[in-house]
C-alpha positions in Angstrom: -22.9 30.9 6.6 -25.1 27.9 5.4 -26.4 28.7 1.7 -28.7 26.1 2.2 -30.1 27.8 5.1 -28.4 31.4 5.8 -30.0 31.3 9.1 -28.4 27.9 10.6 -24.3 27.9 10.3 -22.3 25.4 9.0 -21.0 22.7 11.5 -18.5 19.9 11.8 -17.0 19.3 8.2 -19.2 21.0 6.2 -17.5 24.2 7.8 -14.3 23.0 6.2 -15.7 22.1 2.7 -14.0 19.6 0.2 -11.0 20.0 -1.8 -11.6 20.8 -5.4 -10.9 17.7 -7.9 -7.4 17.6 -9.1 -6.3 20.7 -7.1 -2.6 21.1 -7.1 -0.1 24.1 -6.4 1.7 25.6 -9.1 2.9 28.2 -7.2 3.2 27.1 -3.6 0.8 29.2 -1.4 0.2 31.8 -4.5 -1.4 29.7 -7.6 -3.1 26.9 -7.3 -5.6 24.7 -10.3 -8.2 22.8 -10.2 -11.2 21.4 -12.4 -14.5 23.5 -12.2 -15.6 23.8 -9.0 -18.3 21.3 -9.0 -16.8 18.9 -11.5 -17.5 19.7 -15.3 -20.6 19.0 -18.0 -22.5 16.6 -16.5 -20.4 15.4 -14.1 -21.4 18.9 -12.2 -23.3 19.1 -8.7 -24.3 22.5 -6.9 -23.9 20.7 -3.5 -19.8 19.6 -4.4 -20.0 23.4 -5.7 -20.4 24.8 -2.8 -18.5 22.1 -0.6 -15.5 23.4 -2.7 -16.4 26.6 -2.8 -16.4 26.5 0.8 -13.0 24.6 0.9 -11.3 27.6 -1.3 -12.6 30.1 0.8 -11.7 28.7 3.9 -8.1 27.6 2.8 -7.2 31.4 1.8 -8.1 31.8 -1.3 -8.6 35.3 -2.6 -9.4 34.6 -6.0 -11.2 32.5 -8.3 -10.0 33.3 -11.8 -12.2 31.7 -14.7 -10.6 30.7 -17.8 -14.2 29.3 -19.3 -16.2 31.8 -21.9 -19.4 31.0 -20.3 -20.4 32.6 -17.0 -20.9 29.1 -15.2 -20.5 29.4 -11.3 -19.6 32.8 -11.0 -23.2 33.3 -9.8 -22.2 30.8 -7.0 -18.8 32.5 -6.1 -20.3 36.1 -6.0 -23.0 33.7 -3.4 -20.5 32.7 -1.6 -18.5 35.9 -1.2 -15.6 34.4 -3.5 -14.0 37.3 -5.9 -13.2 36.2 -9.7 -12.5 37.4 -12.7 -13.2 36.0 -15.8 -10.6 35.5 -18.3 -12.4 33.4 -21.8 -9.6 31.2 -22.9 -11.8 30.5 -25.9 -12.4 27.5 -27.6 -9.8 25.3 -28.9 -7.7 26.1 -31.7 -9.2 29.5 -31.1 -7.2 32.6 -31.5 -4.6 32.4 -28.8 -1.9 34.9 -29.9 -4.6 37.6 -29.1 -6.4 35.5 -25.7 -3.2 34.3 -24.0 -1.5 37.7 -23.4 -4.6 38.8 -21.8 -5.1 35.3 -19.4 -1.3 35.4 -18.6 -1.1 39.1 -17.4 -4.2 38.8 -15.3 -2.8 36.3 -13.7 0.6 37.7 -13.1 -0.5 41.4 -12.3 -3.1 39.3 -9.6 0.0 37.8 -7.8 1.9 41.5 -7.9 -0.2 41.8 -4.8 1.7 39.5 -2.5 -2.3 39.5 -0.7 -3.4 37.4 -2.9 -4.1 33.4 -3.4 -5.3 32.9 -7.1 -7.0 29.0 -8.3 -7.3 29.0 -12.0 -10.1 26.6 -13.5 -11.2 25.2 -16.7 -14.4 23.3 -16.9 -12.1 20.0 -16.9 -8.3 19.5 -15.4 -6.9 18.9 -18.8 -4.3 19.5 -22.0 -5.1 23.4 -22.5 -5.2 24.3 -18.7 -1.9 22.4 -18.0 -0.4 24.3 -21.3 -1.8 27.5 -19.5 0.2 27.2 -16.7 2.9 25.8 -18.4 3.3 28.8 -20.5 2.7 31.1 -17.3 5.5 29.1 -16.0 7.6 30.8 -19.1 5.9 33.9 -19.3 6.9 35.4 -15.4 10.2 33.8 -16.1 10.3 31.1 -13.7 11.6 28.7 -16.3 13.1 29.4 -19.3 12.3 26.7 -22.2 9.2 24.8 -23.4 10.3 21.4 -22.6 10.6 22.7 -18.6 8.2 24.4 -18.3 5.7 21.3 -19.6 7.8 18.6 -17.5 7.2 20.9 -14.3 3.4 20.9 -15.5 4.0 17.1 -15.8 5.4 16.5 -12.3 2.9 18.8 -10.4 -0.4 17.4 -12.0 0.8 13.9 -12.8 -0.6 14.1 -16.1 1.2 13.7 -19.3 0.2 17.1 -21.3 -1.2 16.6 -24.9 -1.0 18.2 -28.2 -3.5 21.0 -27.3 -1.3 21.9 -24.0 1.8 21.6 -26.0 0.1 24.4 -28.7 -0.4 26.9 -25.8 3.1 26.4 -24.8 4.5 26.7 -28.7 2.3 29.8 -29.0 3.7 31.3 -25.7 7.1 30.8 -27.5 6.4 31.7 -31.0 4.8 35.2 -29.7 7.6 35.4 -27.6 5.0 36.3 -24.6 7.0 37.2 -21.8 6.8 39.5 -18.7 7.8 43.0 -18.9 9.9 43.4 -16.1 
């Protein structure tokens, strides 16, 4: 389907649709990241939207989960015939003991369903989504201390994480937030 023009279908390329910025596997084939879809603040454009948009939906994805407190895009996934769920992070230095049990165990009770192919977005690829997924990384038990948990981070995304990351991850720790299994 063409949003520009429901009536004409997409050909060539624009069938495929472009890679989100900074995507990267966290979870090979299960979780993947990424910026906003469309870039973030002014950087954003509807038309890379839905080129990426198009991209996730084409390349499996079942998913779309939202870590932003506004509703930004999630007009454009329901367009698009993307699920999401919207999971406010909040803003930083926020209350995270009480927001990160709730973003971590939407995400893990998503991937119970071995269906599923989650991206998880901030408005920018950044400190506090890397320390997201760094502490998810410690919360499902796939590593088992802080300093792993944010070199894996390191190594997937090629970014060096940052004192607002490194407080998600301490928090995860200090709350002891950890699966139920």
């Amino acid at each position: 389907m063409n949003p520009m023009n429901p009536m004409k279908p997409l050909k060539g390329k624009w069938a495929r649709g472009i890679e989100p910025r900074l995507f990267c596997w966290v979870i090979k084939d299960r979780m993947a990241a990424c910026e906003r879809p469309g870039g973030y603040a002014r950087n954003h454009r509807k038309v890379r939207r839905m080129e990426e948009i198009i991209w996730l939906r084409e390349h499996g994805f079942t998913m779309i989960v939202s870590l932003l407190d506004s509703p930004h895009n999630l007009h454009a996934y329901d367009e698009m015939s993307l699920p999401h769920t919207q999971v406010p992070l909040g803003v930083a230095g926020g209350d995270l003991p009480t927001l990160l049990p709730q973003v971590y165990g939407t995400i893990a009770d998503l991937l119970d369903d071995p269906e599923q192919t989650i991206i998880v977005h901030l408005e920018e690829f950044g400190d506090r989504l890397c320390g997201v997924l760094s502490g998810y990384l410690l919360y499902a038990g796939l590593v088992d201390t802080g300093p792993i948990a944010i070199s894996v981070i390191e190594r997937l995304t090629g970014k060096q994480m940052g004192p607002p990351g490194r407080e998600i991850v301490s928090v995860t720790l200090d709350e002891k937030l950890r699966r139920a299994h």
